[in-house]
N, C-alpha and C positions, 0 to 999 in steps of 0.2 A: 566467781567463787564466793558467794554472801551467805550459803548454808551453814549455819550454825553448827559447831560439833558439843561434843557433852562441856568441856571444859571451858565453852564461852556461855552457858545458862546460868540465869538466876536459879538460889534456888525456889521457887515458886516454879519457875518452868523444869525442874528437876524431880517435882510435886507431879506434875504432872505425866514423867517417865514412870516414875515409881506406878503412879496411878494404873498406866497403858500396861504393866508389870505383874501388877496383882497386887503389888506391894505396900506396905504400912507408909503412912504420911513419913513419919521420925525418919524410914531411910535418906529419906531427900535431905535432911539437915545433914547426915555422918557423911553422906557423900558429898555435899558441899563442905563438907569440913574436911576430907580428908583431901581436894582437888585441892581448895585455896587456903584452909588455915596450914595444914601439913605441907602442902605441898607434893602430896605422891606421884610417884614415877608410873605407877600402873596399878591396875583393879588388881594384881595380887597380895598388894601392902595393905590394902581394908580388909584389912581381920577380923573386925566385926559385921562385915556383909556376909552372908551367908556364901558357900561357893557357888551354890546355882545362881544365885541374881548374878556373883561376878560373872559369871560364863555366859549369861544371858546380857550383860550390859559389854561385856566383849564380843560379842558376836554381831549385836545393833550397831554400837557406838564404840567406832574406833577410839582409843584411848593414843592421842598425838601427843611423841616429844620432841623435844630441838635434841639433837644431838650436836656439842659442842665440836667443831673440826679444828679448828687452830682456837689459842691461848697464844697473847705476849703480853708480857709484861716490862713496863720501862725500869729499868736503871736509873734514870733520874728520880720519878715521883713515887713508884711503885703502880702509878692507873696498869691497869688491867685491860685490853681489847680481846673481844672475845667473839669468834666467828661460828654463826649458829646455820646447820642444815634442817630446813622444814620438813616436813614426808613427802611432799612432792620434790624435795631435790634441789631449788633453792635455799641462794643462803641468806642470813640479813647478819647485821655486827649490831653490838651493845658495848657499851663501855663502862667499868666500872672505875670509879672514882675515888679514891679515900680522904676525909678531910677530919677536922679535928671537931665537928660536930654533926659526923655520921658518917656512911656511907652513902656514896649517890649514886645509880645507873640512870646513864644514857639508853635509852631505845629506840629502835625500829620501828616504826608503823606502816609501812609500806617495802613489798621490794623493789626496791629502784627507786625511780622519784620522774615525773614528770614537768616539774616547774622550770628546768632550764637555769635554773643559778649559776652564769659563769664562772662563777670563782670553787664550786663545787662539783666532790666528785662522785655524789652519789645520782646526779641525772646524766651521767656520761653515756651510760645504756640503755636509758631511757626506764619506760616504767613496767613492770613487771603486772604487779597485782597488789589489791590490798592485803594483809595481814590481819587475820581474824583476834577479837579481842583474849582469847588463846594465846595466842601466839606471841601479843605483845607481852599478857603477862607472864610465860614461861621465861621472856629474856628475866625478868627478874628473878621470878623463881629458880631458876637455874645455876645462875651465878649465886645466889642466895647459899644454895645446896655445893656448889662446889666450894666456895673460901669457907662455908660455917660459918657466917658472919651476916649480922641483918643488914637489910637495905631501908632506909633511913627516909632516903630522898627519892624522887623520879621525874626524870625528866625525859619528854619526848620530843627529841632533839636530833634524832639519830637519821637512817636513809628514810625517805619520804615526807611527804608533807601531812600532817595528821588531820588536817581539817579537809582533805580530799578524801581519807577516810572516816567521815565526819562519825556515822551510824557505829561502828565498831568501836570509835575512840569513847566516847560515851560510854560506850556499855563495858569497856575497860576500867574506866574512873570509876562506874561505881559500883563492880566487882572489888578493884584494887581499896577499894575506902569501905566495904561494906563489916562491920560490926562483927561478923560471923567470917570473916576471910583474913584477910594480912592487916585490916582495920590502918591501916594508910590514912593518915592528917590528909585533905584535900590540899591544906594551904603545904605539904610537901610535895604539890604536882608542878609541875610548870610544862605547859606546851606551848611549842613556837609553831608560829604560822609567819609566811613570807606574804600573807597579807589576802585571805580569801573572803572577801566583803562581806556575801550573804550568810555565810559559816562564822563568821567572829560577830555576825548581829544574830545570830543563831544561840549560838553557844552564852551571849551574854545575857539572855533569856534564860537559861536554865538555873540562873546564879548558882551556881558551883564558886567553892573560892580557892579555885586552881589560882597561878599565876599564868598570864596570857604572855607570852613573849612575841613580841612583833623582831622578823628579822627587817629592816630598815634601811640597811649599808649605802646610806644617800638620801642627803640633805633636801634634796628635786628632783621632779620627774624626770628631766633628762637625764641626768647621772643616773638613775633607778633605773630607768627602761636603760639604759647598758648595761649594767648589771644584772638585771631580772627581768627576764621578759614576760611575768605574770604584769608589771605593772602596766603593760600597755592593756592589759584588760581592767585592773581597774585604777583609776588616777590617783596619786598621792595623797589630794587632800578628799578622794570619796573614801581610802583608805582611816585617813586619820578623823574623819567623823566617826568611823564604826570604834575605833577605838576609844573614842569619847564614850560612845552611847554605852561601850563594854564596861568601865569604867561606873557611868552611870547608872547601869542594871546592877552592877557587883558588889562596887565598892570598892573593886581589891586595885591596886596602883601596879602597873602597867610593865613592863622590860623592853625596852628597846634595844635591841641585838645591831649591832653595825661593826662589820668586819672593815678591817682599815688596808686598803690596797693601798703600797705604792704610789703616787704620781694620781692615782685615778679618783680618791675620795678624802684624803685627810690631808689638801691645805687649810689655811689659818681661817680660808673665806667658806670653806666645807664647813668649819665648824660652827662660825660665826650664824651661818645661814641656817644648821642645824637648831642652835642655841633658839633662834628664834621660831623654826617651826614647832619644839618641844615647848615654848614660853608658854608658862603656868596650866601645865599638864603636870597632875602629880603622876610623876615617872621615876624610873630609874634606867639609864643607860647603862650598856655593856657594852663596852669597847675592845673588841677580836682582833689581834692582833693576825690578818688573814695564813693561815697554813697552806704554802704554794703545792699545787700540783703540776704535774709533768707535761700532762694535755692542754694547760695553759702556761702566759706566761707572764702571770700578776704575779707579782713580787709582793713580801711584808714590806711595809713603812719601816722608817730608822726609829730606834728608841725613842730619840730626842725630836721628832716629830709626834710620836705617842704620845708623848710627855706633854708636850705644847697642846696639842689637842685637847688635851684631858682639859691642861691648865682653863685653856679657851671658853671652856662647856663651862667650867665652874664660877669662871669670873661673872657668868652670864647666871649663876643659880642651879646649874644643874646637876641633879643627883649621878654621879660618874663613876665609875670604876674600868679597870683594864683589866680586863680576863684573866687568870692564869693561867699557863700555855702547861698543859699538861698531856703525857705522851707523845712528844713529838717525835723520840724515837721510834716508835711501834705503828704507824699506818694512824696518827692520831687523828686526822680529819675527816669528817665523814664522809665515808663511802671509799676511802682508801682500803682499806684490806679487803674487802670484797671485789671491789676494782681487779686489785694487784690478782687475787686468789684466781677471778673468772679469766683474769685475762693468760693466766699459769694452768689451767684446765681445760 
């Protein structure tokens, strides 16, 4: 499914509808302005389009929305989870965030996920399809539209791997950052990759000043390849040269995602070994305190294991923080509430 619908064009390629239309250039701009600066729900809310082009740009180009199926919100933090059905009947979840310097949503880029991350439960059912750059950004728009409240931040974090939908996530960044749309700071992007070589030496070509988040969760290739079986494709350190060279193209300084299992990656020697593969990398670690699921049975680390950890990294120089564990009442981990919903359906 790689055919583009009207809500994932530039406009320049919306220039060109208008063109095949009859129509005056200026339409392409109202209609990119009412898709991604407004945000409309459908070709009836452009009040300035004439009714004939609506009915003629409805009858060409399906006009696609998410319709929201479930909303939870936590008790503890207020985060928001929110479970979106696509036109085809698929669902994918986004998660909205509130912090004291904005709003953030989590997104989708794929349904399902392929990479296999055992400690994750969005490849449980393996991989559906990509997500068109539509789609990704109606999760925002959508959520946008139901709290009334802007979205700040974004991060592509959510089911799938984004750099498996390399073509689409591109052409999302630079809808979502375009001048004439939601005009989105780049450096409020952050996507994570579980580490896809020739797609992070890809993308560090384009100098975009997203932040790249490397998921990590292991200091070595053998602890990695148990955890992730992407890494028996590519080895840790062809991994950690592409992150150099991204670093190199960009400029922009690095995130390393490491969720801390239990007994399986956060002793004192995990960290130590860590400290050292990270040595004078300008980085910043994220330390995931892991959110167990049902179908496995990795368990979170004790605090005071966290704690030592962190300590560990920093006596060594490294830039650390530990996550805040945010919605863990509501299906917080990805790919839990679609899990639970597909598996209640």
């Amino acid at each position: 499914m790689s055919e583009l619908d009207i809500r994932s064009m530039t406009q320049e390629e919306l220039g060109q509808v208008m063109e095949s239309l009859g129509e005056k250039p200026f339409k392409a701009r109202q209609l990119y302005q009412w898709i991604h600066q407004k945000a409309a729900g459908s070709y009836e809310e452009m009040t300035n389009l004439s009714k004939g082009l609506r009915e003629q740009l409805k009858e060409r180009y399906p006009y696609r929305n998410l319709q929201a199926v479930q909303v939870q919100t936590s008790k503890l933090d207020g985060t928001q989870k929110y479970l979106f059905r696509l036109f085809d009947g698929n669902v994918v979840e986004s998660v909205l965030m509130r912090y004291h310097h904005g709003n953030s949503v989590c997104i989708s880029s794929q349904v399902g996920c392929r990479m296999g991350c055992r400690f994750c439960a969005s490849t449980l059912d393996g991989w559906t399809r990509n997500l068109l750059p539509s789609e990704m950004l109606s999760q925002i728009y959508e959520i946008g539209k139901i709290t009334g409240e802007r979205v700040s931040n974004v991060v592509v974090m959510g089911t799938g791997e984004p750099l498996d939908n390399y073509d689409n996530l591109l052409r999302f960044i630079r809808i979502l950052t375009d001048e004439k749309g939601q005009n989105l700071s780049q450096r409020n992007i952050t996507v994570s990759t579980c580490g896809l070589v020739p797609q992070i030496r890809q993308l560090a070509r384009e100098r975009l000043q997203i932040t790249l988040a490397l998921s990590l969760h292991a200091p070595n290739q053998e602890k990695r390849e148990a955890l992730m079986p992407i890494a028996r494709r590519y080895e840790l350190g062809e991994v950690m040269e592409a992150c150099r060279f991204y670093f190199q193209e960009t400029g922009r300084r690095m995130t390393f995602e490491y969720s801390l299992v239990g007994g399986e990656n956060d002793s004192q020697r995990d960290a130590q070994e860590l400290a050292e593969l990270l040595s004078g990398f300008p980085c910043h670690v994220n330390l995931i305190p892991v959110n167990p699921i049902k179908e496995r049975n990795y368990v979170q680390s004790d605090k005071k294991v966290i704690l030592n950890f962190k300590k560990k990294l920093e006596n060594y120089g490294i830039n650390v923080t530990i996550r805040r564990e945010m919605g863990r009442d509501i299906d917080g981990a990805c790919g839990q509430l679609r899990k639970r919903y597909m598996d209640e359906t």
